[in-house]
N, C-alpha and C positions, 0 to 999 in steps of 0.2 A: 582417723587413719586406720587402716586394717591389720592385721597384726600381718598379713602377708606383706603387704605393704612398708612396715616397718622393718621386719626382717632383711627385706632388698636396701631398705638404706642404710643398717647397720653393715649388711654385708658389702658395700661401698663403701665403706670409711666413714658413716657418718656417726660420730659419739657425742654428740648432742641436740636432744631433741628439745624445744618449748611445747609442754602440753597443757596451757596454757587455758587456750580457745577449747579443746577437748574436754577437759576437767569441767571447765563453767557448766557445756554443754551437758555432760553426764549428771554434775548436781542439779541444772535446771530439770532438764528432762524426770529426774529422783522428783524433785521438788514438787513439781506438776502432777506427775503420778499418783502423790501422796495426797494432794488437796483434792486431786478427784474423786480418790477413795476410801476417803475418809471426811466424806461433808458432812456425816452427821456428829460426829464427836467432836467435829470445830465450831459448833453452834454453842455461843454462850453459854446457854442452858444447860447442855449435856453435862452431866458429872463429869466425867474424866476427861473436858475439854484443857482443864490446864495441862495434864500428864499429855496428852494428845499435841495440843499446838506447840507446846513450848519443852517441857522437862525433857523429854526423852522419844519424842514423837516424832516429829521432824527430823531431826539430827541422827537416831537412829534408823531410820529409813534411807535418809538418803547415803550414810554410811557404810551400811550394808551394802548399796550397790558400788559407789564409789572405791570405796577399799579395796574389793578382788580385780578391778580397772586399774586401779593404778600397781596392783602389786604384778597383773600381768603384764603388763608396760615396763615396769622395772627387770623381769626377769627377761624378756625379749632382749631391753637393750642390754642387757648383763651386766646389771646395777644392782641386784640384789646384795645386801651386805655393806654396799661399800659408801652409802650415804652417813655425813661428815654433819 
């Protein structure tokens, strides 16, 4: 959904969104990105394939995109602050 798009449903009355199907698609699409560019350091072989596939590789990649998405999503529906 586009943030203009969201905007006009807030401004409708609508204070609850499921971003559900969004979220998946943002980590998949992260996910994919990563394995594509990054095929040589997820070959067994490579040294720093553990740091790569597992520690901190994946999860920070896809966090980094995911995180500023949802914190924009937060601040549109003017939820910042007030998650419980």
């Amino acid at each position: 959904m586009s943030e203009a798009s969201l905007r006009a449903a807030v401004g409708a009355g609508v204070v609850k969104v499921n971003c559900a199907s969004e979220s998946l698609h943002i980590r998949s699409q992260a996910a994919r990105d990563f394995y594509s560019t990054h095929t040589v350091e997820l070959e067994k072989t490579h040294p720093q394939w553990k740091a790569t596939a597992m520690d901190a590789g994946v999860q920070g990649f896809i966090s980094k995109r995911y995180a500023p998405r949802l914190i924009e999503r937060l601040e549109v529906l003017g939820s910042t602050g007030r998650a419980v």
